[in-house]
C-alpha positions in Angstrom: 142.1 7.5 28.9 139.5 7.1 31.4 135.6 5.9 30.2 132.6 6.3 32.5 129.5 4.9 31.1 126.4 6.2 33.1 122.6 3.7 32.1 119.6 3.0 33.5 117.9 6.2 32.9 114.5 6.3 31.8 110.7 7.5 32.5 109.4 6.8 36.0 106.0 8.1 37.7 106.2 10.4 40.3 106.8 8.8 43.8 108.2 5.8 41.8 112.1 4.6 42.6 114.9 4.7 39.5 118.5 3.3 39.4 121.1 4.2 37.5 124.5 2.9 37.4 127.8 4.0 36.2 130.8 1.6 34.8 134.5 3.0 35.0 137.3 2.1 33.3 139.3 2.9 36.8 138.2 2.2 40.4 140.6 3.9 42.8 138.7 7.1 42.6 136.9 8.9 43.9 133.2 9.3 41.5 130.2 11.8 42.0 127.2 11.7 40.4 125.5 15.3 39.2 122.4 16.4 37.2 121.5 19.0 35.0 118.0 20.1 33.8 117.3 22.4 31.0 118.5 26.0 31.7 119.8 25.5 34.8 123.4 24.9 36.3 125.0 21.1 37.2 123.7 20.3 40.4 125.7 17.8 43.2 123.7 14.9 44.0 126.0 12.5 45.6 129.2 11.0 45.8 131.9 7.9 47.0 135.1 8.2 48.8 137.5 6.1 47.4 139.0 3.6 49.1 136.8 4.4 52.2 133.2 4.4 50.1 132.2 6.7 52.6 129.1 8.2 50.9 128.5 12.0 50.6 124.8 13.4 49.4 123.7 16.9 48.0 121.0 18.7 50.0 118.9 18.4 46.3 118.2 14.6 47.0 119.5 14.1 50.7 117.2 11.5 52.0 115.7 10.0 48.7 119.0 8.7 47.5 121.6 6.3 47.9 124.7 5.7 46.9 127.1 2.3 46.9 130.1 0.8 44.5 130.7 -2.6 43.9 133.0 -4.8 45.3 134.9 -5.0 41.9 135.3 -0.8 42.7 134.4 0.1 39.1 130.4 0.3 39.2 128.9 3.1 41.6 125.0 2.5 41.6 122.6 5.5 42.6 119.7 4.7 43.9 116.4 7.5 44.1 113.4 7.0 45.7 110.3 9.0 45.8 110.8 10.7 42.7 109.6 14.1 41.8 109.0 16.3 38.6 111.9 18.7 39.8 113.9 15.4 39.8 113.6 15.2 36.0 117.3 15.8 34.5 120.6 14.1 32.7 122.5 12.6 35.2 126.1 12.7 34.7 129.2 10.8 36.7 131.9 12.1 37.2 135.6 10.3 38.8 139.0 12.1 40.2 140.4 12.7 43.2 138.3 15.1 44.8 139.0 17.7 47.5 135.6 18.9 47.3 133.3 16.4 46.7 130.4 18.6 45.3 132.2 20.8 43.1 132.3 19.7 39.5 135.2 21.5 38.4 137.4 19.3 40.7 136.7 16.2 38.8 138.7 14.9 36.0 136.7 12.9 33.6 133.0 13.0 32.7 130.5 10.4 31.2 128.1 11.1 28.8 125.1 11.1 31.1 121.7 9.2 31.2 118.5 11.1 30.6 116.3 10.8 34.2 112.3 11.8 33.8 109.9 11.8 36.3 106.4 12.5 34.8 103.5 13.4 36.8 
């Protein structure tokens, strides 16, 4: 059975930087990250190739977020900078072997998500 474990969620100020990280019990796949707010559908926000780690980004956070895994393979960091109120969401990761990256029904396994809030 694969476990993701998504932290380092928490309250930031708007403009302010947040990362979270996600741990995987496997590392030769390929892992997205995703958020969903209140009411509204999951939402791409990047993603890693695996074993390339090319990155991939959503157009929500293209340019305010980054993307890396570690050398061990099995921690996949996001990175957001220049935070806003519309970034407030849980952020969920997400690992399988992904045709396309940015559509969550093509992944396999789910973590629990890590609650992300940006006050004003």
């Amino acid at each position: 059975q694969v476990r993701l474990v998504e932290s380092g969620g928490g309250t930031v100020q708007a403009g302010g930087s947040l990362s979270v990280s996600c741990v995987a019990s496997v590392s030769s796949y390929d892992l997205g990250w995703f958020r969903q707010a209140p009411g509204k559908e999951r939402e791409f926000v990047a993603a890693i190739r695996w074993p390339s780690n090319s990155p991939y980004y959503g157009d929500s956070m293209k340019g305010r977020v980054t993307i890396a895994r570690d050398n061990a393979g099995s921690t996949v960091y996001l990175h957001m900078y220049n935070l806003k109120q519309e970034d407030t969401a849980l952020y969920y990761c997400a690992v399988g072997r992904i045709e396309h990256l940015s559509s969550p029904g093509q992944y396999d396994f789910w973590g629990q998500g890590t609650q992300v809030t940006v006050s004003s």
